[in-house]
C-alpha positions as a printed Julia matrix, in Angstrom:
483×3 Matrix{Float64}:
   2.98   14.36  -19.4
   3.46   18.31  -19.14
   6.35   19.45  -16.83
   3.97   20.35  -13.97
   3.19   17.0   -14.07
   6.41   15.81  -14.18
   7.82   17.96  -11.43
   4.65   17.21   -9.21
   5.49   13.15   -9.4
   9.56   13.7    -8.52
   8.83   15.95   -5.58
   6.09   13.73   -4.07
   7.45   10.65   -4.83
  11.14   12.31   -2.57
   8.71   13.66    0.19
   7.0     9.94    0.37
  10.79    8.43    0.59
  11.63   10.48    3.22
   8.18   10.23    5.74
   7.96    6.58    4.97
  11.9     6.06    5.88
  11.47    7.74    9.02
   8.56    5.82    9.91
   9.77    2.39    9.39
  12.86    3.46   11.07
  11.22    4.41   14.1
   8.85    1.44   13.68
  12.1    -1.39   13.4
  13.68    0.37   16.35
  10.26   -0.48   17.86
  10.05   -4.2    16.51
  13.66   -4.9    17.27
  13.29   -3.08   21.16
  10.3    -5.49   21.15
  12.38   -8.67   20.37
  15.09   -7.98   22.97
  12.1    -7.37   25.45
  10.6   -11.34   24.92
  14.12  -13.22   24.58
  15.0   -11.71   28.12
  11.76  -12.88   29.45
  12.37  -16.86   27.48
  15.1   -16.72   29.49
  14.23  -15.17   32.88
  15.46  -17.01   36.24
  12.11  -17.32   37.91
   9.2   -16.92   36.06
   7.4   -16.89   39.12
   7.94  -13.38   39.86
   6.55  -12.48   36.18
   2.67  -11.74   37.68
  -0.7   -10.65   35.9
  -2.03   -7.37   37.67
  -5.69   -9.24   36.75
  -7.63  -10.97   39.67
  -9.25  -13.54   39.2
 -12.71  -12.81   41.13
 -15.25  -11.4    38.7
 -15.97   -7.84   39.07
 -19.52   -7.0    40.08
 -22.03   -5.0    37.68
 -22.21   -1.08   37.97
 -24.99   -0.18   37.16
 -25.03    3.19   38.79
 -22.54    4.46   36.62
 -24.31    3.19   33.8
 -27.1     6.5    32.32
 -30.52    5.89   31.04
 -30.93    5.59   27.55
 -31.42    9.02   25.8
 -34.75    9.64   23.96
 -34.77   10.31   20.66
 -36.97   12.2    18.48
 -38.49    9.39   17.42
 -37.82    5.88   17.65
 -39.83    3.04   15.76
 -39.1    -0.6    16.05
 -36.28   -1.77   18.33
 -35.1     0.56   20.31
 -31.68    1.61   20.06
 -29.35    0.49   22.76
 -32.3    -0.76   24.33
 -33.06   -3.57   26.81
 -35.98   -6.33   25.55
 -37.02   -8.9    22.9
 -35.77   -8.08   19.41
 -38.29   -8.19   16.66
 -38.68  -11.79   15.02
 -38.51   -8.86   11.55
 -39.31  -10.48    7.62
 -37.08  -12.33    5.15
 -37.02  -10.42    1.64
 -36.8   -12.75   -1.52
 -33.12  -12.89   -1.62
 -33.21  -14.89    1.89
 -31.62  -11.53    3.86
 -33.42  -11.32    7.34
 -34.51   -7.62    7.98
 -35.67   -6.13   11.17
 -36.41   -2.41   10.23
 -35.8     0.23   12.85
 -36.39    3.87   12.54
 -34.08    6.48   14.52
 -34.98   10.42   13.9
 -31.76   12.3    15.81
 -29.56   15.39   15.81
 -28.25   18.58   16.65
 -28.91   22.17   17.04
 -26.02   25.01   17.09
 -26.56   28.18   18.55
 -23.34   30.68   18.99
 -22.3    34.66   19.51
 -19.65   35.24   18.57
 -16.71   37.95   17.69
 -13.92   37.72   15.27
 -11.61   40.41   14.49
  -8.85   39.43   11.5
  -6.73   42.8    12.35
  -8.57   44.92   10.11
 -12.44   44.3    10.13
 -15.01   43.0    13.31
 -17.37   40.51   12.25
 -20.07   40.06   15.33
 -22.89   37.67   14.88
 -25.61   35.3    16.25
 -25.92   32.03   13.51
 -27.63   28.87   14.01
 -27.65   25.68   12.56
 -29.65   22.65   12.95
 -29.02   18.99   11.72
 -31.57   16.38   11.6
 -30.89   12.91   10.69
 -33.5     9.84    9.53
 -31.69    6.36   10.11
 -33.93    3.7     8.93
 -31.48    0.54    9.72
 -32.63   -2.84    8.14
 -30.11   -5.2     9.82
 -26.65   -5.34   10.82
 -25.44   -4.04    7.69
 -28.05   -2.22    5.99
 -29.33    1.37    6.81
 -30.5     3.93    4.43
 -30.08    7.42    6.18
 -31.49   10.87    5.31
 -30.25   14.28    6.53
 -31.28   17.66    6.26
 -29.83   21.11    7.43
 -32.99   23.54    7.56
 -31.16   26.86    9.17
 -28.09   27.37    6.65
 -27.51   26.72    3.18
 -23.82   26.07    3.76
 -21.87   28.83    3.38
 -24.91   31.61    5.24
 -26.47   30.79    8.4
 -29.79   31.78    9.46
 -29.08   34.04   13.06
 -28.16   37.8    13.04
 -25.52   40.15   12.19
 -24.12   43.02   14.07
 -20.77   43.99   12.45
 -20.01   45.17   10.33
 -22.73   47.64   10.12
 -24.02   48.2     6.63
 -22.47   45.55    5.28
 -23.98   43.09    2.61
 -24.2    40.34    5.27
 -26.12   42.67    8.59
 -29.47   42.27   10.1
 -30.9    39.43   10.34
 -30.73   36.42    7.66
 -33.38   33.59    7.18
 -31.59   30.84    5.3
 -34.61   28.13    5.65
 -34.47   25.67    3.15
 -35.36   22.18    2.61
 -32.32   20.55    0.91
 -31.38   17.23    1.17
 -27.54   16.96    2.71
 -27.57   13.0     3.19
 -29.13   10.76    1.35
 -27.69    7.87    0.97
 -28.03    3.32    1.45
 -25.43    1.42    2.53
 -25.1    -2.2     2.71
 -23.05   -5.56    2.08
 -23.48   -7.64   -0.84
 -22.92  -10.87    0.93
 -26.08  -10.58    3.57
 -28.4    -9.28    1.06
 -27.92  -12.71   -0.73
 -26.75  -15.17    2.29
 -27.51  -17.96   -0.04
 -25.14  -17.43   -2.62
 -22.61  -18.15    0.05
 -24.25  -20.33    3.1
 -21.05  -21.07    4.69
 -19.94  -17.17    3.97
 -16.33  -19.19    2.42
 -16.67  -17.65   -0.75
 -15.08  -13.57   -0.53
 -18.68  -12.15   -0.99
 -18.76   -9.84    1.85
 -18.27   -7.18    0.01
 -19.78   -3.26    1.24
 -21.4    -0.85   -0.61
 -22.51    2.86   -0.69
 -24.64    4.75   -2.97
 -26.74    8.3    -3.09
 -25.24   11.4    -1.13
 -22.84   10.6     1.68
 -20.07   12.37    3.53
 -16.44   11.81    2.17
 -13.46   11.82    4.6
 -10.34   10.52    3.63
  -6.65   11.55    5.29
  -8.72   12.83    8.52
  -9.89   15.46    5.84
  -6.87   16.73    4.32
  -7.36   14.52    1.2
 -11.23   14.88    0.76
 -13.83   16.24    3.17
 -17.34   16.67    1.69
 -20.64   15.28    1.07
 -21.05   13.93   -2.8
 -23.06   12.16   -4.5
 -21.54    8.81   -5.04
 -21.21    4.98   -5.32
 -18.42    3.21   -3.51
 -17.52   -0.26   -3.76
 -15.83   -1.93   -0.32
 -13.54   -5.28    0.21
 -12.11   -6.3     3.34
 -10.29   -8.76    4.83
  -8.0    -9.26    2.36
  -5.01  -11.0     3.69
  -1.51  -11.27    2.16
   1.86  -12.21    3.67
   2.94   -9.57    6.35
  -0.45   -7.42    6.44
  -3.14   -8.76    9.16
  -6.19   -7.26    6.95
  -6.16   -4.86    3.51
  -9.29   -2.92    2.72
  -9.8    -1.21   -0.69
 -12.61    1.09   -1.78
 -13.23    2.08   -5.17
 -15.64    5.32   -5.8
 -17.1     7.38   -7.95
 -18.37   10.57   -7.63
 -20.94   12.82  -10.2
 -22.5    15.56   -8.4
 -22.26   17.9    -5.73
 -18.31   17.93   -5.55
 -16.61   21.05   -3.79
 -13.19   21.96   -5.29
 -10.32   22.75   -3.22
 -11.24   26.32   -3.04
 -14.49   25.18   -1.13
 -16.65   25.65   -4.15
 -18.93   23.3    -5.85
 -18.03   22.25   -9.4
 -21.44   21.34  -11.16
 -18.92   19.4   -14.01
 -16.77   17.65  -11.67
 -16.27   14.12  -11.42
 -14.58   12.32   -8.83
 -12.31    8.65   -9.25
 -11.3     7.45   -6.15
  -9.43    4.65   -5.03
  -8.52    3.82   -1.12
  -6.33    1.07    0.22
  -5.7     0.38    3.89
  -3.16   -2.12    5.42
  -2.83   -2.98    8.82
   0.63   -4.3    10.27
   2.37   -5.31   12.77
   4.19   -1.98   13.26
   1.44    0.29   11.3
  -1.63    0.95    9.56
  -0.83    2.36    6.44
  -3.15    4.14    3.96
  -2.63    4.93    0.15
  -4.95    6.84   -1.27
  -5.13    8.6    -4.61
  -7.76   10.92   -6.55
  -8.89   12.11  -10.04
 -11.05   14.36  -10.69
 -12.43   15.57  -14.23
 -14.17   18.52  -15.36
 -15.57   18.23  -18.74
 -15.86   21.75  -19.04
 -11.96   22.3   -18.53
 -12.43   25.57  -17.47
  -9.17   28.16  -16.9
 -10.54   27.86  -13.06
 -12.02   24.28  -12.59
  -8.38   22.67  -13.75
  -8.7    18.73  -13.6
  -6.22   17.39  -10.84
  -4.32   14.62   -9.62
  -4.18   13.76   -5.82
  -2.18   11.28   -4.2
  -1.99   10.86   -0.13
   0.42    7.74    2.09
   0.02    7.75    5.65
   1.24    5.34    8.35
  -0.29    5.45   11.98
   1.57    3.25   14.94
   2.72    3.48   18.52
   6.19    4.51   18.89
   6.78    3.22   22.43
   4.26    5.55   24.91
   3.66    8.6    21.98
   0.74    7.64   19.24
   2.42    8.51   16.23
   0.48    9.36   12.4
   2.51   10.82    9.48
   1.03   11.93    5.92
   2.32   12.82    2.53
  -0.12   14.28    0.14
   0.54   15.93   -3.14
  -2.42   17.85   -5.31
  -1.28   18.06   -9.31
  -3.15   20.01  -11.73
  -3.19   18.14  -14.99
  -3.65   21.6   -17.08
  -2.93   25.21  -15.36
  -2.74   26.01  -11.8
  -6.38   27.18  -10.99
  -8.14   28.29   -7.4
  -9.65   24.41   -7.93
  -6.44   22.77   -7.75
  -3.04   23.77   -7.33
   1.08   22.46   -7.69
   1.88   21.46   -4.29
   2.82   18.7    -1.37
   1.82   18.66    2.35
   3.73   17.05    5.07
   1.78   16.39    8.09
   2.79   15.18   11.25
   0.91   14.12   14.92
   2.04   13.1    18.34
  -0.23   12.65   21.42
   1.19   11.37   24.91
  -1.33   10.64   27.86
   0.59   11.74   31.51
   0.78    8.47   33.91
  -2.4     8.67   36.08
  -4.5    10.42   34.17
  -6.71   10.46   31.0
  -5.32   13.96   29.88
  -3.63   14.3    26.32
  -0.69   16.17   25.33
  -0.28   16.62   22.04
   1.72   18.51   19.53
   1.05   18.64   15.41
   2.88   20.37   12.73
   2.75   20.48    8.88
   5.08   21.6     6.12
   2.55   23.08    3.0
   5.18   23.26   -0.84
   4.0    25.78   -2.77
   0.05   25.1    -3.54
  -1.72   22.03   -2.06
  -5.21   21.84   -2.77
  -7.49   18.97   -1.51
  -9.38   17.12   -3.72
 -12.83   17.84   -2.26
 -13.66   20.3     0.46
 -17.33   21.25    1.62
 -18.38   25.08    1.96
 -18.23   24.8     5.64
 -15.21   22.93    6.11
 -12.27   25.51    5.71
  -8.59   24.6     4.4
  -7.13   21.24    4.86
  -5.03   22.19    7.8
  -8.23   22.74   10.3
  -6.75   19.5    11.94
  -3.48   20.78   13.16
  -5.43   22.15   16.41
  -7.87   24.97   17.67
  -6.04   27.62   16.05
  -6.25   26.3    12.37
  -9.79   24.74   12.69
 -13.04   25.81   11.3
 -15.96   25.99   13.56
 -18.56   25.03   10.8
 -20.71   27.7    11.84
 -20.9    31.61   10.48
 -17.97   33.88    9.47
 -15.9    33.2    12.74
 -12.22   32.28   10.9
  -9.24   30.37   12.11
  -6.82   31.83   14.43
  -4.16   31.02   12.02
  -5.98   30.39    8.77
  -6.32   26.49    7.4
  -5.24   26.56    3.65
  -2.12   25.13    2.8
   0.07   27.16    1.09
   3.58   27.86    1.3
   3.83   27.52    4.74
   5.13   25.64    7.86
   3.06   25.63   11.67
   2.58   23.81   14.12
   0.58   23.77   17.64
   0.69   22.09   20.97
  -1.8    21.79   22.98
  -2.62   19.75   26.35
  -6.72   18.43   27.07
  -7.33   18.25   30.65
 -10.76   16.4    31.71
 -12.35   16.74   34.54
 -15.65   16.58   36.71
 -15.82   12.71   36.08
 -14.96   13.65   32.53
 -18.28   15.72   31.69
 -16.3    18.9    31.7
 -12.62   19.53   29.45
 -10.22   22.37   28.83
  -7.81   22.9    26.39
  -5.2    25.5    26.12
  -2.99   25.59   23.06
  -0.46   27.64   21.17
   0.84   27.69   18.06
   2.55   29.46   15.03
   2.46   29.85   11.01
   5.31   30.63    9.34
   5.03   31.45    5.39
   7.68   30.24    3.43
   7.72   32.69    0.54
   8.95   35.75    1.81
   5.08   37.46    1.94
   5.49   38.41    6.02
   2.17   36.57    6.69
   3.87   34.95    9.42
   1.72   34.96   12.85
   2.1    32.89   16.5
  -1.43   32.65   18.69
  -2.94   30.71   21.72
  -6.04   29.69   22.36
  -8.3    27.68   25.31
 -11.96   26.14   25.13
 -13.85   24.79   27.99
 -16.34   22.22   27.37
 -18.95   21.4    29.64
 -21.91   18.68   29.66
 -25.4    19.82   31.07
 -27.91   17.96   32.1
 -27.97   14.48   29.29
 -28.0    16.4    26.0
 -26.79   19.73   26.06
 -23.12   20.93   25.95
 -21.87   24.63   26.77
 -18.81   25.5    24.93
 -16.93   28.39   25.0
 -13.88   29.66   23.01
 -11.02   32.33   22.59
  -7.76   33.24   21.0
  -5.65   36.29   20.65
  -3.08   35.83   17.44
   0.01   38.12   17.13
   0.57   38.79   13.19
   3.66   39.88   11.11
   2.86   43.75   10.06
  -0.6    43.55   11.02
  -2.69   44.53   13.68
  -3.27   41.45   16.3
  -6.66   39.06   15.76
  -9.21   38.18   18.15
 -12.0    36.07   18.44
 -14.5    35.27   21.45
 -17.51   32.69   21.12
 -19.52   30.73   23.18
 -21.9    28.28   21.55
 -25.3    26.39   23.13
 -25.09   22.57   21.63
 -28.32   20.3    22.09
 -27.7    16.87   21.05
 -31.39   14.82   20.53
C-alpha cells in the first residue's frame, strides 16, 4: 500500500468516526427522549384523556380531486393506472405468469437562457428530448429502452448567440440515434415460482443487466448510466436492523470518470449495503474501478461512502462521508480527497412548505466514482446554486466540484395554487480552503408552474458575488412537456 493510500484510509476512516459519533449521539438523545416519553404515558392518571384525533366514520370518496389519467404516447396492453379487467396474460416454461404491457413516455426540454461567469456571456437556445419504451412483463419484470435524439450529452441541438464567433455559435444539430437505456430488470424468485412454492426459501433475489442509470449517495458517489449487471438481496434480517439490502455490480462499458469523461477501459466493482434501524437508515457503500490501460490520466481509484438518514425530533436529518483514493497518481479521473456532507429540512406548522439548509466540507481532491457528461460535480445537490441544469452550457452559480472547499445554502420552497405552482428563493456561499481567493456568496429563486396536465413553465435566476472577480449572472426560463 503506497502512502497515498495509506493517508487516504487514516483520514477517512477519522472523518467516518466523527459523522457517525455525532449521529448516533443525536439519534440516542432521540431514543432515550423517546423512552421517557412512553414510561410517563404507562403511568399516566387517566388514560381517558389520552384521545386519537381519528374519527371513526369513514371518509367519503373524492373523486373530484382525483385527475384523469394522462395519455401516453402509446399504450398497449393494460393500461397504466387504469380502471378495468386485467389481462388473464401467458405462463412461460419456468411457471412465471406474464401479462406484457407496453408504455412509450417522456420529456421534451426547451430553454433560453444567459450565463455570464464574470468574464465571458454564453446566450443560447438548446433542446433536449427523452423518450422512454417500458415494456413491463409483471410485477417485477420490465425491460426498458431510452433514447435522447436532440443532444449527444455534452452538445445540445438549439442555437447559439454568444459568444459570437466562437467554436460553439449558430445553430447546432446534434440528432442522433444512440441508445441511453437499455436495460431488463427482474427477480429471480418469480421467474421460477416453483423452485420455491411457498416463497420460504431466500430466492427473491433482484437483478439488473444492459445499460441503466447508476445513483448511489443521492449522486455524490456515482451518477451515470453504464453498462452493467447488478445482483440484489433484500430482506435480510439480523439482530437490531429491521431489513439489510446488498447489491453487488459490475460495470464494463460506458463509465464516466470523475472529471465527467468516459473511460472506454474502465471497469467498475461495486458493492452497496443498506440497513434500516430503529434510529436510522444507514448506507455503506464502496467502489473500484480499474483501467487496464493505467494511463497517467485514467488513475484506478478507490471510493468508499457511509451515510445515516433519521428524524432528529421535527428536522429530517442525512449525513455522508465519502472518500475518493487513487491507487497510482492523482489524475483529473480520480483524485486524494474526503467530502463531508450534511442536510436538514424542517416543514413550518400548517403548511407543506420546506425549509432547508445543506452544507459540505470538500479535503483536498474528491472525485466521484462515476459522473455522466451532463451531470456536473458531485456537489449539484447542496441546492440551486451548485446544481447542474442538464441542459447546454448554463453553469452553477457556485460551481459543483469538490475541491478544497467548504459551502453551504439555505433555501425555503413555498407551494402554492393547490400546489401546482412553487417558489424557491435561496442563498448560499463557497469558501475555498487553500488560499486561491475563489471564494464567492450568491442567491437565487425559481418559480415553477404547472399548465394545463403536462406542461411545466420554469423559470430561473441568480446573481453571485465573487472574490477578485467580476460578479456572475445567469437568467433562464425553460418550456417542460411531460408525455
Amino acid at each position: 500500500m503506497n502512502t497515498a493510500m495509506t493517508t487516504g484510509f487514516i483520514r477517512s476512516t477519522a472523518l467516518w468516526w466523527v459523522v457517525f459519533g455525532a449521529v448516533f449521539l443525536c439519534c440516542s438523545q432521540r431514543a432515550i427522549a423517546q423512552d421517557e416519553y412512553h414510561e410517563a404515558g404507562d403511568h399516566h392518571d387517566d388514560p381517558h384523556e389520552l384521545k386519537t384525533t381519528f374519527s371513526d366514520e369513514p371518509a367519503p370518496m373524492r373523486l373530484e380531486d382525483v385527475p384523469d389519467r394522462p395519455s401516453p404516447i402509446l399504450e398497449l396492453g393494460d393500461p397504466f393506472l387504469g380502471p378495468g379487467p386485467i389481462g388473464r396474460g401467458f405462463t412461460i416454461p419456468t411457471g412465471a405468469l406474464w401479462q406484457p404491457s407496453l408504455l412509450v413516455f417522456g420529456e421534451y426540454r426547451s430553454a433560453l437562457q444567459t450565463f455570464n461567469d464574470g468574464e465571458e456571456t454564453f446566450t443560447e437556445w438548446v433542446n433536449r428530448l427523452d423518450i422512454f419504451g417500458n415494456l413491463q412483463l409483471s410485477g417485477t419484470e420490465r425491460l426498458l429502452v431510452g433514447v435522447r435524439p436532440l443532444d449527444d450529452g455534452r452538445r445540445f441541438t438549439g442555437y447559439f448567440i454568444e459568444p459570437d464567433g466562437a467554436e460553439q455559435s449558430g445553430g447546432d444539430d446534434e440528432f442522433n440515434t444512440r441508445i441511453t437505456h437499455l436495460f431488463f430488470e427482474g427477480d429471480f424468485g418469480q421467474i421460477f415460482p416453483g423452485l420455491d412454492p411457498k416463497d420460504t426459501g431466500q430466492l427473491d433475489i433482484g437483478f439488473s443487466v444492459g445499460r441503466q442509470p447508476l445513483f448511489y449517495q443521492e449522486g455524490l458517489l456515482i451518477n451515470d448510466r453504464v453498462d452493467a449487471v447488478g445482483i440484489t438481496k433484500n430482506n435480510i434480517f439480523l439482530d437490531g436492523i429491521n431489513n439489510l439490502q446488498v447489491t453487488f455490480l459490475y460495470g464494463w462499458n460506458e463509465i464516466n470518470r470523475g472529471n465527467n469523461i468516459e473511460d472506454h477501459n474502465a471497469q467498475l466493482f461495486g458493492f452497496f449495503a443498506e440497513a434500516d434501524t430503529s434510529m436510522s437508515t444507514f448506507n455503506f457503500d464502496a467502489v473500484f474501478i480499474y483501467d487496464d490501460d493505467s494511463r497517467a490520466d485514467n488513475s484506478d481509484g478507490l471510493f468508499f461512502a457511509g451515510s445515516a438518514i433519521q428524524r432528529i425530533g421535527k428536522i429530517n436529518t442525512s449525513f455522508r462521508a465519502l472518500t475518493s483514493i487513487p491507487l497510482n497518481e492523482e489524475s483529473p479521473a480520480v483524485g486524494q480527497g474526503e467530502l463531508l456532507f450534511a442536510e436538514l429540512s424542517y416543514t413550518p406548522a400548517h403548511s407543506e412548505d420546506i425549509l432547508y439548509c445543506n452544507g459540505f466540507w470538500a479535503v483536498d481532491e474528491f472525485s466521484s466514482a462515476a459522473r455522466g457528461p451532463d451531470t456536473g460535480g458531485p456537489l449539484g445537490r447542496t441546492g440551486l446554486l451548485f446544481a447542474a441544469v442538464g441542459l447546454g452550457r448554463y453553469g452553477a452559480a457556485l460551481g459543483n466540484d469538490a475541491q478544497s472547499a467548504v459551502g453551504a445554502a439555505l433555501g425555503y420552497q413555498h407551494f402554492f395554487n393547490e400546489k401546482r405552482s412553487q417558489i424557491v428563493v435561496e442563498a448560499g456561499f463557497r469558501s475555498d480552503t487553500n488560499d486561491t481567493d475563489e471564494s464567492a456568496i450568491a442567491i437565487a429563486a425559481r418559480f415553477e408552474t404547472a399548465i394545463g396536465q403536462n406542461n411545466i413553465l420554469r423559470l430561473d435566476a441568480f446573481l453571485t458575488g465573487q472574490e477578485d472577480r467580476e460578479p456572475a449572472s445567469g437568467v433562464r426560463v425553460e418550456w417542460l412537456i411531460k408525455f
